[in-house]
N, C-alpha and C positions, 0 to 999 in steps of 0.2 A: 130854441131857448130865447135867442134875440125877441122871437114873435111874441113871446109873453109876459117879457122884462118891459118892451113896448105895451104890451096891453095891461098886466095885472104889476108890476114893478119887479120890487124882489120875489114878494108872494110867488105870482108868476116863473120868475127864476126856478124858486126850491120848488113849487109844484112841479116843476117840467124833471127836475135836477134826480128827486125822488122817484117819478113818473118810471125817468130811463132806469133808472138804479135798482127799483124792481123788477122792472121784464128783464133785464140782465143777470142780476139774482136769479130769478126764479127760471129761468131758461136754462142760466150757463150753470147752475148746481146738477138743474136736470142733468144736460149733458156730459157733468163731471163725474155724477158716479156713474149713468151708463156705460160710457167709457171708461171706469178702472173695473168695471161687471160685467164688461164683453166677455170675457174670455171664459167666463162660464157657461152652463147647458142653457137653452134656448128657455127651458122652464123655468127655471131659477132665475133666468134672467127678464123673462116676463111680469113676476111676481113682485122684483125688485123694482120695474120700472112702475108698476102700479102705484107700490107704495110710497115712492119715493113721491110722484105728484098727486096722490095723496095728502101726506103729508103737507107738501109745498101748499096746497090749496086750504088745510087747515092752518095754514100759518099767517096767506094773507089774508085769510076772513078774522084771523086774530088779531092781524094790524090795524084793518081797516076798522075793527069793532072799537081797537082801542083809540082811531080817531077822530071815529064818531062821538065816543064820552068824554074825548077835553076837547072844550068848545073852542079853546085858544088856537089849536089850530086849524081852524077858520080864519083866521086874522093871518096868520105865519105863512101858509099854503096856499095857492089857489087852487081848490080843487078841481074845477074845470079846467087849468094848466097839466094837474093830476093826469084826470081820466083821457083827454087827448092825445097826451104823450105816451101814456099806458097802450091807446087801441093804434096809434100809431108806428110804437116800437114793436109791437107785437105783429101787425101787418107787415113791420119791415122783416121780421124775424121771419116767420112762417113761409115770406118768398123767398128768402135765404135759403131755406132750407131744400124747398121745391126745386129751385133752379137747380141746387147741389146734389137734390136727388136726380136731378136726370139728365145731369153733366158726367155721373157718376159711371162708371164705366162696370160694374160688377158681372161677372159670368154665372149665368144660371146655372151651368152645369159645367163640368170637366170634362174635355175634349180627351178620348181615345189618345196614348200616346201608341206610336208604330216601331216603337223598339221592342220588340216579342223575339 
């Protein structure tokens, strides 16, 4: 955020501020209902995650449409602060993720117990 308060001023600020504010949104909702819909069948819970980013995807092509037709925020935003911070948190995000996938310790299978 400093890098863009330096380059664009405030504009720069709230593009960046916005930027994080969505990948976080639209990440950590994902992750929020996955998470209360674990605990259902692997189907059910397929179909959910579909529509939930779905959904999530119809909503920021709804924001973004709505900031493309006021022009004002052109002046208020720097969009280039915007999309940076956007393909930036999202890189941060995605390696997050990776790293946590294969830190994860998960057992493919159920080991035989030998109490018989």
């Amino acid at each position: 955020m400093l890098i863009f308060l330096a380059l664009d001023g405030v504009a720069g600020v709230a593009g960046a501020a916005l930027g994080m504010s969505l990948v976080i949104g639209f990440f950590g909702l994902g992750r929020f209902v996955l998470e209360l819909m674990r605990v259902t069948e692997a189907s059910i819970y397929l179909i959910i995650a579909l529509l939930t980013y779905g959904l999530q995807v119809v909503a920021l092509l709804a924001l973004f449409a709505g900031f493309q037709r006021n022009p004002s925020w052109g002046t208020r935003i720097s969009t280039t602060a915007l999309g940076v911070t956007v393909i930036v948190c999202t890189l941060v995000w995605t390696t997050g993720l990776v790293v946590a996938a294969r830190r994860e310790r998960t057992p493919l299978y159920e080991l035989a117990s030998d109490d018989r």
